[in-house]
C-alpha positions as CSV (number, residue, x, y, z in Angstrom):
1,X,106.4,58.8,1.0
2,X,108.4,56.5,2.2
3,X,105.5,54.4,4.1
4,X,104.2,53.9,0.7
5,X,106.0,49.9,-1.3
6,X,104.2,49.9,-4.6
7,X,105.7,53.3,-6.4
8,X,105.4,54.0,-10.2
9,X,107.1,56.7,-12.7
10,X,106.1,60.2,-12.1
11,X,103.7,62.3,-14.4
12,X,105.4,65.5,-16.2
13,X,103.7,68.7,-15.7
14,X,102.9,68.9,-19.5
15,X,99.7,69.6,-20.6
16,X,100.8,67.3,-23.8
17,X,101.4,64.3,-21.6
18,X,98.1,64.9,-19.6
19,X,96.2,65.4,-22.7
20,X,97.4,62.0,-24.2
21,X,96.3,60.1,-20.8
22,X,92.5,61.9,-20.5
23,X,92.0,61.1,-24.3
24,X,93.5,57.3,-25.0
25,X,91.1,56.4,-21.5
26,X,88.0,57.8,-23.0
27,X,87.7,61.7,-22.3
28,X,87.2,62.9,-25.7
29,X,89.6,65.3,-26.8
30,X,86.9,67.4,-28.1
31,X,85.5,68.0,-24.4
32,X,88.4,68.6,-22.6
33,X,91.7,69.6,-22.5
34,X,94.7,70.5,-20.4
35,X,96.9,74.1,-20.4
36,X,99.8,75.3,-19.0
37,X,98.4,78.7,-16.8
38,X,102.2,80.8,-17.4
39,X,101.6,83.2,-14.5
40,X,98.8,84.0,-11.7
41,X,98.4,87.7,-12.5
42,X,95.5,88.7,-13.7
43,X,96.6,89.3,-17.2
44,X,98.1,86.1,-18.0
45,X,95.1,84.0,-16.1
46,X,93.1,85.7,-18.8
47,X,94.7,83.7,-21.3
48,X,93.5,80.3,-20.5
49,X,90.8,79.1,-22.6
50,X,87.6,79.4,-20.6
51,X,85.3,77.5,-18.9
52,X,87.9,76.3,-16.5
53,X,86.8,73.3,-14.8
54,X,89.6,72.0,-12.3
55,X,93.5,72.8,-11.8
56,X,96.3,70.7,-11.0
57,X,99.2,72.5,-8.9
58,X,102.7,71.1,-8.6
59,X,104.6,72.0,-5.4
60,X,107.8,71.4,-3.4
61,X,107.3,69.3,-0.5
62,X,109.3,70.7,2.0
63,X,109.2,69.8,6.2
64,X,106.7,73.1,6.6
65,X,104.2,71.5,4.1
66,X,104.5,67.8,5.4
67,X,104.2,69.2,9.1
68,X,101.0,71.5,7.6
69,X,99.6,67.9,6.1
70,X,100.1,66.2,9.4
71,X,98.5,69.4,11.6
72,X,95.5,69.3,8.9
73,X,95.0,65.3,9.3
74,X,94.8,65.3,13.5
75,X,91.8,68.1,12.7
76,X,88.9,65.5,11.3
77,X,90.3,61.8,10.0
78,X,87.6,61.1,7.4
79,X,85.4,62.7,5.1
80,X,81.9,63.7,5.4
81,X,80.0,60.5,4.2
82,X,77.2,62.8,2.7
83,X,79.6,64.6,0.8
84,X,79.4,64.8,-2.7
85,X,82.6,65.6,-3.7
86,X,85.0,62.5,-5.5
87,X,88.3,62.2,-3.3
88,X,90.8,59.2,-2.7
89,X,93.6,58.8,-1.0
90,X,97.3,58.1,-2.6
91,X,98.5,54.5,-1.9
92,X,101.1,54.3,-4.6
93,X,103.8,55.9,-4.9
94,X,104.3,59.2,-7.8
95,X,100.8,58.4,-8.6
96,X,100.2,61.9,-7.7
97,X,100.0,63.3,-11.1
98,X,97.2,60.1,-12.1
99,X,95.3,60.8,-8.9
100,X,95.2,64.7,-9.4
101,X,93.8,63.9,-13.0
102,X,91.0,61.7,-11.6
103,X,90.1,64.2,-9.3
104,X,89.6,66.2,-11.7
105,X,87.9,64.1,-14.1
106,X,85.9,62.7,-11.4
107,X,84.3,65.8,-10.0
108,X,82.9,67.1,-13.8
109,X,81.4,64.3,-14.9
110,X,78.4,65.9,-15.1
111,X,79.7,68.8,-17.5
112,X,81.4,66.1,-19.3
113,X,80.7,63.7,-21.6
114,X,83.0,60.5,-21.0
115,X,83.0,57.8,-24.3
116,X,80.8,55.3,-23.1
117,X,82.5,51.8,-22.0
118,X,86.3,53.9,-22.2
119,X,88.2,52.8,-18.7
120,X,87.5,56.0,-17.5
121,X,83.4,55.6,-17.8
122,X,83.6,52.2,-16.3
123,X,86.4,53.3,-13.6
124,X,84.3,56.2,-12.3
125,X,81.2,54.1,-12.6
126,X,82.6,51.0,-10.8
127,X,84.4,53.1,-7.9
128,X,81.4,55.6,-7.5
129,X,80.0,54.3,-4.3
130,X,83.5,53.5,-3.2
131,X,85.1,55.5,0.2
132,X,88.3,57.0,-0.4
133,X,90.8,54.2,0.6
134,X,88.3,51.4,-1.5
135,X,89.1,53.7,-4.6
136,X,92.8,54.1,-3.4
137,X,92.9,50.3,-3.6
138,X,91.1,50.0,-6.9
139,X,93.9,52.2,-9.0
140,X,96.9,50.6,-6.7
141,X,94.9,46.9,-8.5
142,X,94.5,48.0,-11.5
143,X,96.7,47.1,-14.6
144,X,95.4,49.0,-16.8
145,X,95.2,52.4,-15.2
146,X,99.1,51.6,-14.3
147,X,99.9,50.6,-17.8
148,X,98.1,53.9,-18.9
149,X,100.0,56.3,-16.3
150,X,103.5,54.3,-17.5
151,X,102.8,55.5,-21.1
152,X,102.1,59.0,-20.0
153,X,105.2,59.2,-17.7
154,X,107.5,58.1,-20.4
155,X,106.0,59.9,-23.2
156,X,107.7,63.6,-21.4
157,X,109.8,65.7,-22.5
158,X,112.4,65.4,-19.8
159,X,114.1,62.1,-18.2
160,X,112.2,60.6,-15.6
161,X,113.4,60.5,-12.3
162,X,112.9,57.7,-9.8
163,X,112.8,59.8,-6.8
164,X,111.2,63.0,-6.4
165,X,110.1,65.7,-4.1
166,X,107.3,67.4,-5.4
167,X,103.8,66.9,-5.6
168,X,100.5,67.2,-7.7
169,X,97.4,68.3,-5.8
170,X,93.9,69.4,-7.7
171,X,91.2,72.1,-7.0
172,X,87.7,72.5,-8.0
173,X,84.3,73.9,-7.5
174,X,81.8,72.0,-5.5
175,X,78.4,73.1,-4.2
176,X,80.0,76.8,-4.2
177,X,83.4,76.0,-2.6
178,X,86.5,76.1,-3.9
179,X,88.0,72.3,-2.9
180,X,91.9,71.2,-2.4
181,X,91.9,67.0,-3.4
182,X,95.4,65.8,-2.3
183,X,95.2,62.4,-2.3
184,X,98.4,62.0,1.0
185,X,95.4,63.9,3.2
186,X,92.5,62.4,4.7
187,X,89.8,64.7,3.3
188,X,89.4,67.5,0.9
189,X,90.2,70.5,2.2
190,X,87.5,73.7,1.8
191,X,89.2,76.9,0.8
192,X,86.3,79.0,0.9
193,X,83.3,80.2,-1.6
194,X,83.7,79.9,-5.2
195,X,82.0,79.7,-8.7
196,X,82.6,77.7,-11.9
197,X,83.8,81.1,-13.4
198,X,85.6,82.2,-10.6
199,X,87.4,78.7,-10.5
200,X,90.7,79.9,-12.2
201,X,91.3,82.6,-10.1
202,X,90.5,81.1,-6.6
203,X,92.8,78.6,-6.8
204,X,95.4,81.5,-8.1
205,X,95.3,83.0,-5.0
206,X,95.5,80.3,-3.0
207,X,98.5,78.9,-5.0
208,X,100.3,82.4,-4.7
209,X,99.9,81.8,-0.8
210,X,101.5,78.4,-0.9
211,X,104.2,79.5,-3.5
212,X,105.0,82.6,-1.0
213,X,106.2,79.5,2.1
214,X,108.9,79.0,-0.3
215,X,110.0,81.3,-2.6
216,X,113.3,80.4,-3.5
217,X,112.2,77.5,-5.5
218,X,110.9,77.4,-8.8
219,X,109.5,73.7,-8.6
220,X,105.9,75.0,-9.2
221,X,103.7,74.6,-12.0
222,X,100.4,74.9,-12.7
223,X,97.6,73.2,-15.6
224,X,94.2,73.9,-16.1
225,X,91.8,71.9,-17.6
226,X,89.1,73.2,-19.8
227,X,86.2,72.8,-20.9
228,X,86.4,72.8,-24.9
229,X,84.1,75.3,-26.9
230,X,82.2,74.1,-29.9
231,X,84.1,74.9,-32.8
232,X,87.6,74.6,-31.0
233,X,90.1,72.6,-32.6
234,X,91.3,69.8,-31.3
């Protein structure tokens, strides 16, 4: 992303570290929470907690993926202006793991119940009518949302690296379809029919396709967030 000047600290695939960013901006831990999904067979999908309500993938960017992004870009340029789906583009830099959140966050609002006046009520509320590229601007602005991703990105288990080459997409379930929100493409991307119960393992299968261009890497990882059931413990 060389194109890109501001850049920040990226975001470790740990549900931990995603966790402490939804609930210090105002999810409430009791609504939602984030889980590492350890495999895409059947079996081990079955062990994440139920309802699902989006997934973050992290992937290897390689030349085959970038020249995919590009090929994917010169199809349609913007998104449908009647769509109701929450997508913005990436402006800074290893915001990636931030943006996929708010994707996510931003597309169950409905199912959720955000603390009211938190920074991410007012955020969603305040960029709601916003394109892509006005929302884009709004986080690359915004010191608090920055401050908030720099304490996530340092609170990791591993040492944080300046540069790197992988990259945090989301999927969910909109109006039936199962949606990939990437914030380096100029739309979200429709990977077919899909359910809110079905979530999980439609995005599985599209994953295993993606993992499958380049199987000699193991820089993949995979987080769902679900919904919490009354009674769970925080």
């Amino acid at each position: 992303m060389a194109d890109i000047a501001k850049k920040w600290l990226p975001l470790e695939a740990n549900p931990d570290v995603m966790n402490q960013f939804l609930w210090s901006r105002g999810v409430p831990p009791d609504e939602v929470e984030c889980y590492d999904v350890y495999g895409l067979d059947e079996e081990l999908l079955g062990m994440v907690p139920k309802p699902v309500l989006a997934v973050l993938f992290l992937y290897p960017l390689t030349s085959q993926s970038e020249a995919e992004r590009v090929q994917q870009d010169s199809e349609i340029k913007v998104q449908d202006p009647t769509s109701t789906i929450y997508f913005m583009k990436q402006t800074v830099g290893n915001a990636c793991g931030t943006i996929g959140l708010l994707h996510a966050i931003g597309n169950i609002t409905s199912e959720i119940k955000l603390d009211e006046g938190s920074f991410l009520d007012k955020f969603f509320k305040s960029t709601a009518c916003m394109d892509p590229m006005e929302r884009a601007s709004f986080v690359e602005s915004d010191r608090e949302i920055e401050v908030a991703h720099s304490v996530a990105a340092t609170a990791g288990d591993t040492e944080v690296p300046v540069n790197v080459d992988t990259h945090f997409i989301c999927f969910t379930c909109v109006d039936g379809q199962l949606y990939e929100l990437d914030g380096r493409k100029s739309r979200p991307i429709s990977h077919g029919a899909s359910t809110p119960s079905s979530l999980l393992q439609d995005a599985a299968k599209v994953i295993q396709k993606m993992m499958q261009k380049n199987p000699d890497s193991m820089n993949f990882n995979v987080i769902a967030i679900s919904k919490r059931v009354k009674g769970d413990a925080p």
